[in-house]
N, C-alpha and C positions, 0 to 999 in steps of 0.2 A: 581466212580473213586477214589484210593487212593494216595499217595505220594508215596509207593511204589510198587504200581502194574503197573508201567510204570519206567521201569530203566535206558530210554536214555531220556537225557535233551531234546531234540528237541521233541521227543514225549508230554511230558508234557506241553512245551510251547505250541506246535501245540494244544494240548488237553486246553489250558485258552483261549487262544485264540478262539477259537471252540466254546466254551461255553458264550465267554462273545459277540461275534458275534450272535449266536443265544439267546442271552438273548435280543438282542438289538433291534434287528430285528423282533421279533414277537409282531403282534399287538394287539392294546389293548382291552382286552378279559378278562375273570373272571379267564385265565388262566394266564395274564399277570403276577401279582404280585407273583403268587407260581414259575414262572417260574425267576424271579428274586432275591426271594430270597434262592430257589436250587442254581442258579449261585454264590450269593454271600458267601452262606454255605462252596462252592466248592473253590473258593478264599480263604476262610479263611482257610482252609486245609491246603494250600502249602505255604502261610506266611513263615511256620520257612525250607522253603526248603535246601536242603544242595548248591544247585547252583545259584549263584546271577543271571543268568540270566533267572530262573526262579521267583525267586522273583521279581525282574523286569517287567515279565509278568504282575504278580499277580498284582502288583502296578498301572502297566499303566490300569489294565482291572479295577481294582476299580475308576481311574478316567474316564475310559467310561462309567461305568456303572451310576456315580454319574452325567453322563451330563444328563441322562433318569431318574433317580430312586431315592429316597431317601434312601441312606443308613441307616441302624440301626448304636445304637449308639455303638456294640461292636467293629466294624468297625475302630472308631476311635483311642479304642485305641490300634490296629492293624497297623495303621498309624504311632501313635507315637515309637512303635517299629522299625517302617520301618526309623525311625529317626537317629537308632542306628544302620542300618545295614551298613557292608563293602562298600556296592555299592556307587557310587556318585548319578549315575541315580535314586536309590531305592530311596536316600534320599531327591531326588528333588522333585518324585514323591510325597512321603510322606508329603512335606513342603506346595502342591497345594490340597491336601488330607484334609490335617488341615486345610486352610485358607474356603475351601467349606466347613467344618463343622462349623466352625465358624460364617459366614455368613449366614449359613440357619437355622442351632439348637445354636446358642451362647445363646442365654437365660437359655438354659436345665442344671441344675445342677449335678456336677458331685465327685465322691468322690476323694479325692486327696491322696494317701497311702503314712504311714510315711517312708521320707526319699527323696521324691522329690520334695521337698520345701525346706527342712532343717527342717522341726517340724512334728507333727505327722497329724492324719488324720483330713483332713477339708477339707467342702464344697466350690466348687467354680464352676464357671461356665464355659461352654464347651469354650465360647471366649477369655476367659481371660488364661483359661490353655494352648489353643492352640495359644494364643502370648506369651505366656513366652516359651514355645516348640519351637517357630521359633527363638526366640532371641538366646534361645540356640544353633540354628545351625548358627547365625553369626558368631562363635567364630570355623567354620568347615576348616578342612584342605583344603578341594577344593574350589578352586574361582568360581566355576561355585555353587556350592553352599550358599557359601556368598551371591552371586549377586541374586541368587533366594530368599533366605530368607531376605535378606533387601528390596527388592523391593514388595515381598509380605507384610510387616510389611500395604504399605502405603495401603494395599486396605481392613485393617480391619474395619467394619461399628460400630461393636459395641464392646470399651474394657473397662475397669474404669476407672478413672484419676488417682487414684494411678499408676496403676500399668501402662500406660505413664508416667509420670513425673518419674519412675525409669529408664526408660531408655535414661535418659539426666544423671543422674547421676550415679558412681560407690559405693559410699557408701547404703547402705543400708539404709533404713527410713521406723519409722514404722507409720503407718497410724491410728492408735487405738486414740490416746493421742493428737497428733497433726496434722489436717486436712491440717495446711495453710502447703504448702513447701516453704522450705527455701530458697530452686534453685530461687525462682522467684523473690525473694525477693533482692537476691544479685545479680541479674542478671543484667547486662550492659544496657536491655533494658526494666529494669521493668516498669512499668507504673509509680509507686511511690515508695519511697522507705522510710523506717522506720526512722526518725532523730533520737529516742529516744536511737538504738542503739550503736552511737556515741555521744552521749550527751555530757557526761564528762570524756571523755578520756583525755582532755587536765589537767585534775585535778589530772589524776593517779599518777604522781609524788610527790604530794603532801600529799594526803591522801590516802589511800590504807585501803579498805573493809576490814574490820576483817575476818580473818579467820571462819568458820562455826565449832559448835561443834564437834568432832569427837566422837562416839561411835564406839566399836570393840565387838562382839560377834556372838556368831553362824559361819558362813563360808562364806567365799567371792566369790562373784557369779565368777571371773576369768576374765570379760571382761575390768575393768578398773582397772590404775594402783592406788593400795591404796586405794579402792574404800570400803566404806562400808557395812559389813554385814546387807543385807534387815532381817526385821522382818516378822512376819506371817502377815502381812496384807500385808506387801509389795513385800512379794510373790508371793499371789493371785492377786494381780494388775500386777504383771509381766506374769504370767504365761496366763492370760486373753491378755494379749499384746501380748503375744509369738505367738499368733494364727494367729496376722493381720500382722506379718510378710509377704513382699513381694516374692514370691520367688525369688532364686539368678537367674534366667535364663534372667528378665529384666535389672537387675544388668549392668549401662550404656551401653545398644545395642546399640543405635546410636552412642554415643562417642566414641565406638570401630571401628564401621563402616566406621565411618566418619576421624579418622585416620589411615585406612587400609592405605597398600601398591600399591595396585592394584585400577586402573583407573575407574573400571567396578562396584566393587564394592562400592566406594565415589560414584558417581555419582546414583546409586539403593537408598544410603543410603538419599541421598538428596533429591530426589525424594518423598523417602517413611514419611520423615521431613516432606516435605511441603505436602504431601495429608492428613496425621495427625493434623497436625496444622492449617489448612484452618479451620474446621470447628468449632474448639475451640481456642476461645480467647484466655484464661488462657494460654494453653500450648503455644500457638504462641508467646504471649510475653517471656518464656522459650526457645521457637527455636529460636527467632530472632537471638540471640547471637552467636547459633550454624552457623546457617548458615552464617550469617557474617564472620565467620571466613572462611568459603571455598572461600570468595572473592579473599583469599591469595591464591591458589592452585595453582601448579607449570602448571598443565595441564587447556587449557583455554576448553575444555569442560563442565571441572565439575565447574570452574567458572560462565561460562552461564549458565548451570542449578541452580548454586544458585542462580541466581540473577532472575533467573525465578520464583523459589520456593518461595521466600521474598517474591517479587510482590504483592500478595495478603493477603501478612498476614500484610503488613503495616497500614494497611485500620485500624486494631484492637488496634492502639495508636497512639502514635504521637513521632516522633524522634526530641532528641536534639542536641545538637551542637557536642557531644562529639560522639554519633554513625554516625551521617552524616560525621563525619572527618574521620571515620572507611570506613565506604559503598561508599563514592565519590572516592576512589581512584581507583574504576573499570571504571572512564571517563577517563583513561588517559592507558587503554587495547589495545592491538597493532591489536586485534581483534574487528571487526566493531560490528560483534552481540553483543556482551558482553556490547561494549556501547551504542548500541541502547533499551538492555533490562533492561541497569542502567537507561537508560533517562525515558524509560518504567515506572520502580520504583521509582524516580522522581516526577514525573505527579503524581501518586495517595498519595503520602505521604504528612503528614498534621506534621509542624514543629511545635516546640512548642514555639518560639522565635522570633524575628528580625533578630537575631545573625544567626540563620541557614540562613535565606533567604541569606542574606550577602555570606554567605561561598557559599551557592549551585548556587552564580552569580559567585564567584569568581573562582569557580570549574570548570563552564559550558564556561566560556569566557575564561579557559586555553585550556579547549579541543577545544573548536574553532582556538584560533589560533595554536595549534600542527595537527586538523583533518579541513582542510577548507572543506573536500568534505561534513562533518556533518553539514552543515550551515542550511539546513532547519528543520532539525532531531532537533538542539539543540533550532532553535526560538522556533517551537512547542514545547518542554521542556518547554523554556522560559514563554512561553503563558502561558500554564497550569498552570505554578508555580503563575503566577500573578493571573491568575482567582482565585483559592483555597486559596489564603493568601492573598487578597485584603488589608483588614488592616494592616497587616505586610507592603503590598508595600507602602502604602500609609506614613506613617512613614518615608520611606526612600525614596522618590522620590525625594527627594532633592538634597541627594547624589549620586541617580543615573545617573540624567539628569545635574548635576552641575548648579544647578540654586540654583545663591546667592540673599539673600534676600534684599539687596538694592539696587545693581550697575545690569544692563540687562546682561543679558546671551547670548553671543554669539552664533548663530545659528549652531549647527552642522552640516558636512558633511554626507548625505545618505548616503553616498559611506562607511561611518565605521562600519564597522560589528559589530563592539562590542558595539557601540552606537546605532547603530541598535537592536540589542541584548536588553540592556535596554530596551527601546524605547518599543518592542514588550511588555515585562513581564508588563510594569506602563497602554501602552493601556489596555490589554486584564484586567490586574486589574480597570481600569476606566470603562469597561465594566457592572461589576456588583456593581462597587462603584462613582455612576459619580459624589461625588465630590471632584473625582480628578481632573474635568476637572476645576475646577476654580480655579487650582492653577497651570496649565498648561499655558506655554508663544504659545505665537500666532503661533509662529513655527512649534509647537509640532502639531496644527492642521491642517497646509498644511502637513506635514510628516505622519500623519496620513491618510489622503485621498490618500498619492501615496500608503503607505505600504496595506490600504485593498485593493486598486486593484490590486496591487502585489503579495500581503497574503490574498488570501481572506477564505481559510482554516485555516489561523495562525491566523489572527489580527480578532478579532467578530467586532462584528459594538456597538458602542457607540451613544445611541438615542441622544446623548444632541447636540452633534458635527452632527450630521445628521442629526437635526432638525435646524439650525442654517442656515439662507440666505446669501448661499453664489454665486459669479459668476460661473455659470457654475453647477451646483448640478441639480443633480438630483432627482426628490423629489418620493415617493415610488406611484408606477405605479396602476390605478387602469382605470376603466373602463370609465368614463370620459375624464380622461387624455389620454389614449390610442386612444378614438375618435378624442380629438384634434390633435395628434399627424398624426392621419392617414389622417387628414384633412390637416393640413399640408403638408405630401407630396402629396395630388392628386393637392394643389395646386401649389406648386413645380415645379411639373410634367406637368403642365397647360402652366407656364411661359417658359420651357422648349420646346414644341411643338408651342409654339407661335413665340419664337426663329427661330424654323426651318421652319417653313412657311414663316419669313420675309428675304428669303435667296436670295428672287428676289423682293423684297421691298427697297424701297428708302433707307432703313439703310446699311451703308457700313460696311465691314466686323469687322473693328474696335469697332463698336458700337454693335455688332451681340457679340462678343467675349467679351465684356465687360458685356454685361448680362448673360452672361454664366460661367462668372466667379465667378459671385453674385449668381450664382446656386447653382457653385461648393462651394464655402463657406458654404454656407445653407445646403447645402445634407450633408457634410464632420459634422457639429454643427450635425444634426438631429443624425446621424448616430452614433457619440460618447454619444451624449447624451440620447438617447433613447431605451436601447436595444430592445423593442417591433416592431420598426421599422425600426431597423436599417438596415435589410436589402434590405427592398424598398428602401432605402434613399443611400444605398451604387450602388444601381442599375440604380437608377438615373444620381448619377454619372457618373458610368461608359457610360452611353446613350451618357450624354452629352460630355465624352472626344469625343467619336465616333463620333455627331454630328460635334462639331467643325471640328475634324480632316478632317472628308469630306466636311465640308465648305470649309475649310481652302486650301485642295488640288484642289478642283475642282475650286474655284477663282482663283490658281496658272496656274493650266493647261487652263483650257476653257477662259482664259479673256489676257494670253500670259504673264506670270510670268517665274520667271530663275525656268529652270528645271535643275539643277543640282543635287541636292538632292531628287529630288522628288520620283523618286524608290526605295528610300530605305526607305522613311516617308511611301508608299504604303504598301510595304512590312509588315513594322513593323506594320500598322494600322492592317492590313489585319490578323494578326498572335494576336494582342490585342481581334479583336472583337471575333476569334475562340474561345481564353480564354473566354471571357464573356460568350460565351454559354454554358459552363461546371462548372463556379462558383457561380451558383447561382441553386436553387431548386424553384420550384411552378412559375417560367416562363410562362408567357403566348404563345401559336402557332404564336400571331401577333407579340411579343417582337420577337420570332427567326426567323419569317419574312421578318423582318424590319433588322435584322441585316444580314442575309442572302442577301437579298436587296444592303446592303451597299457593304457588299463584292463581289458581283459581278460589283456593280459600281466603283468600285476600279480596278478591275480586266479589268474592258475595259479603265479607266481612263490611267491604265500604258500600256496598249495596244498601247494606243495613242502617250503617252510620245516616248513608240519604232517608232511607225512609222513616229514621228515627227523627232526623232533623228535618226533614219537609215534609207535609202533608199532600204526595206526590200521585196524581192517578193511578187508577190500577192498572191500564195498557199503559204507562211508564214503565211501570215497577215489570209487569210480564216482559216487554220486551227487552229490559235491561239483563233481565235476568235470563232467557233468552239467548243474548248474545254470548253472557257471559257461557253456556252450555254448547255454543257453536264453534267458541273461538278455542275451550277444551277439548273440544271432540279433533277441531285441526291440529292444535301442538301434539297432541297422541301421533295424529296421522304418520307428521316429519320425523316418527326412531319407526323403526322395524322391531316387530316380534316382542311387542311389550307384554309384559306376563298381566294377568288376569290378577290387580291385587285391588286395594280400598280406592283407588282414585275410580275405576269404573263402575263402582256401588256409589260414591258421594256424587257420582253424575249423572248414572241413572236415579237417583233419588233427587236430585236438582230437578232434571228432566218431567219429573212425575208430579213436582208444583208448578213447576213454570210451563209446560206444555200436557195439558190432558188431552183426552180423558187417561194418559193412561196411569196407572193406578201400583205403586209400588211402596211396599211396607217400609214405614221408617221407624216403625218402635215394633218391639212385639206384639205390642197391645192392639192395633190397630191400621188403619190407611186415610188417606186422605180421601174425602169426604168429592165426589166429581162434580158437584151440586152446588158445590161450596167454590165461588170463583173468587174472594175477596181471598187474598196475600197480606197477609199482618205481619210485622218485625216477628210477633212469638211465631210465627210458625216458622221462619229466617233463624231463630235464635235455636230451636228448635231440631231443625235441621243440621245449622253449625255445631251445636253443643254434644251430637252422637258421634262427629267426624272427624275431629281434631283429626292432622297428619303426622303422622309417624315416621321416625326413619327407616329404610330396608335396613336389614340384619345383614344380608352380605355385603360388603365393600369390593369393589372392586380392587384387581390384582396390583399392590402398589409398584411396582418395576414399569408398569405399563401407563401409569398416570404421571404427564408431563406439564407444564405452567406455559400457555403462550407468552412469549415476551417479543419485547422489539426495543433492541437496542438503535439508538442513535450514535452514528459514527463523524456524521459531518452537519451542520459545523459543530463545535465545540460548546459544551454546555457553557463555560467559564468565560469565553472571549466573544459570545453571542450575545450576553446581556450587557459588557463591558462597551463593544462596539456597535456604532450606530451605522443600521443600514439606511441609506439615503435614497429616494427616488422622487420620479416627478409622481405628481396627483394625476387623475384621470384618466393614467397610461399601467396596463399591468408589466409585474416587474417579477423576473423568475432566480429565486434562492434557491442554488445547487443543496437539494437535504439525500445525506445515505444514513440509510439503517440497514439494518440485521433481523430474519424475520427466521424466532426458531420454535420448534418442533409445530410447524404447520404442514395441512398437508396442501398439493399442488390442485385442489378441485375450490381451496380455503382463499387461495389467492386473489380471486376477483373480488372478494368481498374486503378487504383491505381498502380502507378510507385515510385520508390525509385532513386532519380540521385543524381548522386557522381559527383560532376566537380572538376578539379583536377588542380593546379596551370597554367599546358602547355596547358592548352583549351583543353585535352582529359578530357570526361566523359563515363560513364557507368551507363548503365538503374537494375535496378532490380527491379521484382516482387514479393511481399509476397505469402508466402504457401498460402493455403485456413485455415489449421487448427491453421494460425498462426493470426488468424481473430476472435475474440472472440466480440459475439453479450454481450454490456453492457447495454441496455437499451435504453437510453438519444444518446447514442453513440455508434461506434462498437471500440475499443479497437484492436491494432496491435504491437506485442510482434515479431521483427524478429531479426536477424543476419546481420548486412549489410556487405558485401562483399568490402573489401580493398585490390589491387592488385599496386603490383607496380613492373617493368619491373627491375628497377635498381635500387641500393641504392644512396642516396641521402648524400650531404654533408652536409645538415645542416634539420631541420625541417622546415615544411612548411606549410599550411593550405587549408582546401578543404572545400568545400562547401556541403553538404547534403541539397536535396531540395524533396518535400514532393508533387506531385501534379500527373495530368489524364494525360492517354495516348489516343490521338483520333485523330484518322483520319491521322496518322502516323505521329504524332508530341505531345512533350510533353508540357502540362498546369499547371506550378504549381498553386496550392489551397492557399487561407488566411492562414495569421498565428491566426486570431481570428477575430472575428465577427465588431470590431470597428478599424482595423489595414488593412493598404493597401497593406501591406507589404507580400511576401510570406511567407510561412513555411516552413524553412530552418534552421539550425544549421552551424556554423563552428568548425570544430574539427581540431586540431594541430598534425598532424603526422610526423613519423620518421622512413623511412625504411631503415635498415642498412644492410651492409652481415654480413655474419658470423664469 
């Protein structure tokens, strides 16, 4: 095939195309490489074609061919041709052309012809010629080429250091004579910098350097003004220099790049900075400067990318007062990322001073009070800053915590953020310097124990303050401890059922209710203070609210106390103990025996209360009671393998009043009468009064009983009721909510409800996707939308409740907000629906 034995453009395309298809596609055979390089022979043909969108072809078929084949190296400079062509496309192609030959053959030596350097012929190497090639197309009329060529810059593996460090600079530097650069030297964030060459500048007025001899002969080389005619040696020293000239093509690329016009291009150009300088020291203390400066950039994208690109090169020195007063001024960006990627760069930077720690407190507590929503984003700053410059903190803790050295120091208020703020940076420094802790007032170490359990991400643990006897600490858990602990509650749980056995024993309910109070103490202690058990100890608990509550009603009803209130105490008991059976995991069949148990004796107790207080038919009274034996017989059904104990005698004994004939002894004395259809309170009381419920004697294995909880992660309990969410009326409006859903198991998750209660006593149920259910391990993690509806606009803002808990049995149970907390998981958020 020639160039021109095919005279329509489509032809010819169809024709590279054709070939670089079947070059690609055939497999590898002794036939492969001939057939590779006919294809690439066949490419290099149509190179100088007269229609760019055959060279085009050409271009794109040489980068498929080079994703299979190693191209030779005439190829490339085939490529850099394509550098020069009309097309935008040819030359983009060409710029991905060069950077593959760079990265596979950069080693390979190649000759460089006089005139595309600016000197004559010299060797240089395929990587280094093919970075000055791209830098030359920085300087291209299309932005789409710009933006390819600065963003390839960053993915060269192997170039010199010369010929980087030209591309920070626009003058020219030769590399023969003198290695060091001077860029780095005068650079804002050298490392060190020369004193010697300002020594005696303050002297200049005084005495001033003799002028240098002048000699004049032979010819002036033209580059300086007045410059001296070189001798023959100092010729040959020149023209030996002339060689290690850089070419012009890296001639400040970045500095051009980086103040382009175009958005697309800054932002390639920064990019390609920081993948350059990551890997090299030296040049990184030269970028720093650069990039700093895009901190100012009018557009906040390519400000976040710089402060991405830094990031990692700070690691390579240490910053002082004068570039941190540069770089802090991105805490104070109207855009969140930008400040969370300065706080980012923050964390890993090593100051050289006091004076910086000073400034980057005084930087980070303005952005607190201008951004309150950054409150945990800047303690974590805070933290970091203090772990990494411990002795820096320790210097100034004095001025941070305002403790004077002779007169006491007033205790501060938690509640101050920006004392808090301190407070974080001096812990987490006492952390890896603990003697800070003995020049710490007594204060500092109750504020310390609420903040790690507030922070336990932010604030680390300090052994010295942990190690210290105090009331109430908990000392670190090991297998010992853990045995006592579980001993503890089975004995607990012993005094507990001895409780409820003495419920027809000589002690009056007073004294019953007093030992149960000295439970609830005890369980409440175990349960804060022991995570390992906390949740037997929380279950205890809850037994014993249950227990009382059915002492407490059945001595009202069966012994003739004021029933006034008593149906709604039934109620509520009755709707506590459902809760109990869905907030707790590793439950034993007797535990929801026994409380199943309760709730049916509840369920006949207000049976009673009706038929005492209404003079109620008897197909009432039979069917109520009825139900009540139907709906017992189904809660057994939902556990497996329930043992045979008092609940299935108090229901078959229900049974044999409320459905005859059939006929079951309920005293010794006797049975009920099947003649006899009328149902009286005594024979209800009657019934009640042989059954009271009991606790089971064994407990289940405490290791194995966990507290469901559900933490809320987003938004924030603090700045949800501070800020007012706004929307229109009539239109639903969706609040990003995440929680934490722990020791559930994966069959538990459907039943997982979202409720809104909303100032006028309407609420709304919602359910999470399935895909919005993300398995974390330890936890399953819940990322939804919550759904806010409101019928009419509102005059003023108002608050709602979001509450976090199971849907069963057609009623909703909210879950813990945490493993040692009685409290649900819930949030309040401050809304505001207006019209339009």
């Amino acid at each position: 095939m020639g160039a021109t034995s095919l005279s329509s453009t489509a032809r010819r395309i169809t024709a590279v195309e054709f070939h670089v298809a079947m070059a690609t596609a055939t497999p590898l055979n002794q036939d492969w490489a001939d057939q590779m390089s006919d294809c690439e022979s066949i490419l290099a043909i149509l190179n100088l074609d007269r229609d760019f969108r055959v060279r085009r072809a050409v271009a794109e078929g040489f980068l498929e061919l080079s994703s299979v084949w190693k191209l030779s190296k005439k190829v490339y400079f085939v490529a850099k041709e394509f550098l020069k062509d009309t097309d935008s496309d040819v030359r983009i192609a060409a710029i991905r052309l060069l950077i593959g030959f760079a990265n596979n053959m950069g080693h390979e030596m190649i000759l460089k012809k006089k005139g595309e350097s600016g000197v004559g012929d010299a060797q240089t190497t395929i990587s280094d010629d093919a970075f000055s090639a791209i830098c030359d197309a920085m300087n291209d009329i299309e932005i789409a080429v710009r933006v390819e060529a600065a963003q390839t810059l960053g993915d060269f593996q192997m170039v010199s250091e010369d010929l980087i460090y030209q591309t920070l600079d626009k003058k020219m530097m030769r590399t023969a004579a003198n290695k060091q650069v001077v860029k780095v030297e005068q650079s804002l964030f050298a490392l060190s910098k020369k004193a010697s060459a300002n020594k005696d500048r303050r002297w200049k007025f005084a005495k001033k350097a003799p002028k240098p001899a002048e000699t004049r002969g032979g010819w002036s080389r033209g580059k300086e003004l007045n410059a001296v005619a070189p001798g023959e040696e100092e010729k040959k020293n020149e023209e030996e220099e002339e060689e290690s000239i850089i070419p012009h093509g890296a001639c400040g690329a970045f500095v051009s790049a980086l103040e382009d016009e175009f958005m697309d291009v800054r932002k390639a150009a920064v990019y390609s900075l920081g993948r350059l300088a990551c890997n090299r020291p030296a040049f990184a203390v030269s970028a720093l400067e650069y990039l700093a400066d895009m901190f100012n950039d009018e557009i906040a994208d390519v400000r976040l990318d710089a402060i991405n690109a830094l990031t990692p090169l700070v690691a390579h020195g240490q910053l002082n007062s004068e570039q941190l007063n540069v770089i802090s001024k991105c805490l104070d960006d109207a855009m969140p990322e930008a400040r969370q990627a300065m706080r980012e760069l923050l964390k890993r930077a090593q100051f050289v001073d006091v004076n910086c720690v000073e400034m980057c407190v005084k930087a980070l507590l303005a952005c607190l009070k201008r951004f309150p929503k950054d409150k945990e984003q800047i303690y974590g700053c805070m933290a970091d800053i203090g772990n990494n410059h411990s002795v820096q903190v320790q210097a100034i803790m004095r001025s941070l915590l305002d403790i004077h050295l002779i007169f006491h120091t007033r205790e501060p208020s938690i509640d101050d953020q920006e004392y808090v703020g301190k407070l974080i940076m001096v812990l987490n420094a006492a952390a890896s310097q603990p003697s800070l802790v003995m020049f710490m007032p007594e204060f500092v170490h109750r504020h310390y124990r609420f903040l790690r359990n507030s922070y336990p991400n932010i604030v680390r643990a300090i052994r010295v303050i942990d190690e210290e006897k105090q009331i109430g600490r908990v000392r670190k858990a090991d297998d010992t401890t853990n045995d006592k602990a579980e001993e503890v509650v089975m004995i607990t749980y012993q005094r507990l059922c001895e409780v409820s056995k003495n419920s027809k024993s000589n002690l009056n309910i007073a004294e019953r209710n007093s030992q149960r109070d000295d439970i609830f103490r005890d369980a409440a202690a175990i349960s804060h203070y022991n995570s390992s058990v906390s949740g037997a100890a929380r279950l205890i608990f809850c037994l014993a609210e249950v227990s009382s509550t059915l002492d407490s009603v059945t001595n009202t009803v069966l012994c003739g106390g004021e029933l006034t209130n008593v149906k709604q105490l039934i109620t509520q008991s009755i709707e506590d103990m459902q809760s109990i059976e869905h907030r707790f995991s590793g439950v034993s069949v007797q535990i929801h025996a026994y409380l199943v148990y309760c709730k049916v004796y509840l369920s006949f107790l207000d049976l009673l209360v009706w038929m005492m207080q209404v003079m109620a038919p008897q197909a009432d009274v039979v069917a109520a009671g009825q139900s009540i034996c139907k709906e017992a017989r189904r809660a057994l059904e939902e556990y497996e393998d329930v043992p045979e104990s008092a609940i299935f005698n108090f229901i078959s004994a229900c049974e044999a009043v409320f459905m005859p004939p059939i006929q079951i002894p309920l005293t010794a004395g006797g049975v009920i009468d099947d003649k006899r259809k009328i149902i009286t309170p005594s024979t209800v009381v009657k019934l009640l009064d042989n059954s009271i419920p009991t606790l089971p004697l064994k407990f289940p294995e405490v290791d194995k009983i966990h507290v469901k909880y559900a933490r809320i992660t987003s938004p924030n309990k603090d700045t949800a009721v501070e800020e007012t969410l706004k929307f229109f009326a009539h239109l639903p409006h969706g609040m990003p909510l995440e929680f934490e859903l722990h020791n559930m198991r994966e069959h538990e998750l459907e039943t997982i409800r979202i409720k809104t209660i909303y100032p006028d006593g309407r609420f709304d149920l919602m359910r999470p996707r399935v895909d919005e259910i993300r398995d974390e391990g330890r936890y399953y993690g819940v990322n939804t939308q919550l759904k806010i509806t409101c019928s009419s606009p509102w005059s003023e803002a108002a608050e709602i409740d979001v509450v976090i808990g199971i849907w069963s049995s057609g009623k909703f149970v909210p879950v813990f907000s945490s493993p040692s907390c009685f409290s649900p998981a819930h949030i309040r958020v401050r809304i505001h629906p207006h019209s339009r």
